[in-house]
C-alpha positions in Angstrom: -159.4 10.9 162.1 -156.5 10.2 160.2 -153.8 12.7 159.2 -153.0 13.0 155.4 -149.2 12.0 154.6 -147.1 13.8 152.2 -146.0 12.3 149.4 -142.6 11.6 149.4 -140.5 14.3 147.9 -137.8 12.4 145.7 -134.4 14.1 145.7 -133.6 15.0 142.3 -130.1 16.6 141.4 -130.6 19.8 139.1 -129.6 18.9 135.3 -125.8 19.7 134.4 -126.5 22.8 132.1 -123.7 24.4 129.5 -122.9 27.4 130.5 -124.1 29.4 127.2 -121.9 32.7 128.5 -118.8 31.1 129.2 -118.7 29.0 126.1 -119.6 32.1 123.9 -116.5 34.0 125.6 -113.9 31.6 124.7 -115.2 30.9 121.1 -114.4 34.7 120.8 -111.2 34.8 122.4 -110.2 32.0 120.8 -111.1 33.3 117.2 -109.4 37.0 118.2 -106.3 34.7 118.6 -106.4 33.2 115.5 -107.0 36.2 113.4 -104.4 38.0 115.7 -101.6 35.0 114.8 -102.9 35.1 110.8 -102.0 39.2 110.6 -99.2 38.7 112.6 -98.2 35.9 110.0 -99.3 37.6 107.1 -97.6 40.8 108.0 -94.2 39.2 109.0 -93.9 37.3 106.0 -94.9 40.7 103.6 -92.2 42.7 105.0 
């Protein structure tokens, strides 16, 4: 009687995946920034 072997399980490393959230979250802060800077300029130079 012979025993039945596994096959061998290959190691493989999880895919690098983007994190969707964090990019998201610094494309917003980043453009609340640059608005903030343009009314700040805008404003600065009207007065």
């Amino acid at each position: 009687m012979s025993t039945k072997r596994k096959p061998p399980t290959i190691a493989q490393k999880p895919k690098e995946e983007v994190n969707k959230k964090a990019l998201i979250w610094v494309g917003c802060i980043f453009a609340a920034l640059v608005i903030v800077v343009t009314l700040l300029l805008v404003f600065s130079n009207g007065s």
